[in-house]
Each structure stands twice: as structure tokens, then as C-alpha cells.
N, C-alpha and C positions, 0 to 999 in steps of 0.2 A: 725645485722648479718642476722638475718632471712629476711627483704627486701633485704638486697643484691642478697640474694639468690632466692627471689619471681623474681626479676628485672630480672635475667640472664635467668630464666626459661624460662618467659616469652620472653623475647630477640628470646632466641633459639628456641622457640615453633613457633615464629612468622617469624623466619628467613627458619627453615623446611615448615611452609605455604607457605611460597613468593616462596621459589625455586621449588614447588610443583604443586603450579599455575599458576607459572609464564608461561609457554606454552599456556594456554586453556586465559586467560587476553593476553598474547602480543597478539593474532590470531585473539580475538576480537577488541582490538587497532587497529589492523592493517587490517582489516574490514571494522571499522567506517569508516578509515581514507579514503580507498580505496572509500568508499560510498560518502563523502561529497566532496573529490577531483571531484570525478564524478559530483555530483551536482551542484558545483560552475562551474566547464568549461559548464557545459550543460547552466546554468544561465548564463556565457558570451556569449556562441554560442545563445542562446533565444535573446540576447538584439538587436542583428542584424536582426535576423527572423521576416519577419513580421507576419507571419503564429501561431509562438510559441503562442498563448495567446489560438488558437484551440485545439492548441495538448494539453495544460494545459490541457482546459475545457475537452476535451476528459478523460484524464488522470484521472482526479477529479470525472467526470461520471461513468467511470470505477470501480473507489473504491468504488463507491456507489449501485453499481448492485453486486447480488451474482452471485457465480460461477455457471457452469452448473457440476449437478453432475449426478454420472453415479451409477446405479441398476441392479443386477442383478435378475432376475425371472424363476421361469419357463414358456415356452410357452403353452399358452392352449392347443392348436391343440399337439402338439409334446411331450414334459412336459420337453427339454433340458431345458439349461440356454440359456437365451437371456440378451443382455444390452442395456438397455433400459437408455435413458437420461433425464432428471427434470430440469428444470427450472421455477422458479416460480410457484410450483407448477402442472405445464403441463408437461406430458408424450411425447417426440418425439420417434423414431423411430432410427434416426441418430445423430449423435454428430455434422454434419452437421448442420441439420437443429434447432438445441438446440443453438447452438454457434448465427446461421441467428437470433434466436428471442432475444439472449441476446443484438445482436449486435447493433438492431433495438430499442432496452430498451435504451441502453447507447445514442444512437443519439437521441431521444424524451429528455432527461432530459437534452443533452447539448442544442438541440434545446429549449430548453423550460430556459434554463438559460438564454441563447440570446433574448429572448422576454421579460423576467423580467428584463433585463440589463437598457432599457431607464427610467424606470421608478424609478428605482434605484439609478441610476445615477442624475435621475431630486428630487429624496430626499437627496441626498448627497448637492449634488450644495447651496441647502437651508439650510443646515447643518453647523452653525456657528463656530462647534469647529475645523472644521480642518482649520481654518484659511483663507478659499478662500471664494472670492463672487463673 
């Protein structure tokens, strides 16, 4: 008698969850879905591209640089608020010119992927387990 009773609490405790969350879960489902729909067409339109393997490494350098962030201060001369931009530490003047050095950061490290690549590639090649010689 008394599991009956625990079973149906339960039941109904879990069925008030479901219809509760069920909005904030489907919007996420339906998110993912939007997100990986994107990613598989973008991965058909790449197979054609012969470019796509740049804009990866782009992409890839990107994630791997911080954002430029923004400060406010006051100015010495004046004593208003000024905003002031960070990157890596350096102070720029403009969001312009903050964005110019990030931008210059992300090209060095894809450049610099592109020069590791041969050499990469010629330890791979010697590499037994993927099956090729």
C-alpha cells in the first residue's frame, strides 16, 4: 500500500517537473539542433571550398587569442571617464587599434601553424599506426 503510494507521488512529482521544464529543455533541443544543422551544411559547403581549411585555421587561432577588453579610467589631464582598450596586456587608445593587434596575434599563430604543418606531416607519414607508408 504504502509503495503504491510512494510510486504515484513520485509519478506526479516528476510529471509537474517535465511540464515545468519542458519549455527552457525543448529551446535548448532546439538550439543544439539549429547549431549542428549549421555545422554539417557548413561541413558540406567546406568539402567543395578549397579555401575552407584557411578559414578553419583562422577560426581555430581565433579561439585561441583573448578578446580585446574595454576600461574605463579617469583621464589624467581632465579626471572624466575615458575607455581605454587591453589586449594582452597593452593599453591602446582605440578599439580600432586593440582589435588591429589582436588581429595581427591570430595571423602569427595561423602563420606559424603553416610552418609546423611540413614537418608534421613528414612525422605522420612515418607513423605506422595509421595504416599508410
Amino acid at each position: 500500500m504504502f509503495w503504491n503510494l510512494f510510486t504515484t507521488t513520485v509519478f506526479i512529482i516528476a510529471g509537474i517537473l517535465f511540464y515545468r521544464f519542458w519549455p527552457v529543455v525543448f529551446a535548448k533541443l532546439k538550439r543544439f539542433d539549429a547549431e549542428n544543422r549549421a555545422r554539417i551544411e557548413g561541413e558540406m559547403r567546406d568539402r567543395g571550398d578549397s579555401l575552407a581549411h584557411f578559414r578553419h585555421t583562422l577560426r581555430v587561432a581565433e579561439d585561441q587569442v583573448e578578446a580585446v577588453g574595454e576600461v574605463e579610467e579617469p583621464d589624467a589631464r581632465t579626471g572624466t571617464a575615458v575607455k581605454r582598450y587591453v589586449f594582452e596586456g597593452e593599453w591602446f587608445a582605440s578599439r580600432r587599434e586593440a582589435e588591429r593587434a589582436r588581429e595581427e596575434k591570430v595571423r602569427t599563430l595561423a602563420r606559424k601553424f603553416y610552418m609546423e604543418l611540413p614537418a608534421a606531416m613528414a612525422a605522420r607519414k612515418g607513423d605506422d599506426r595509421l595504416g599508410r607508408d
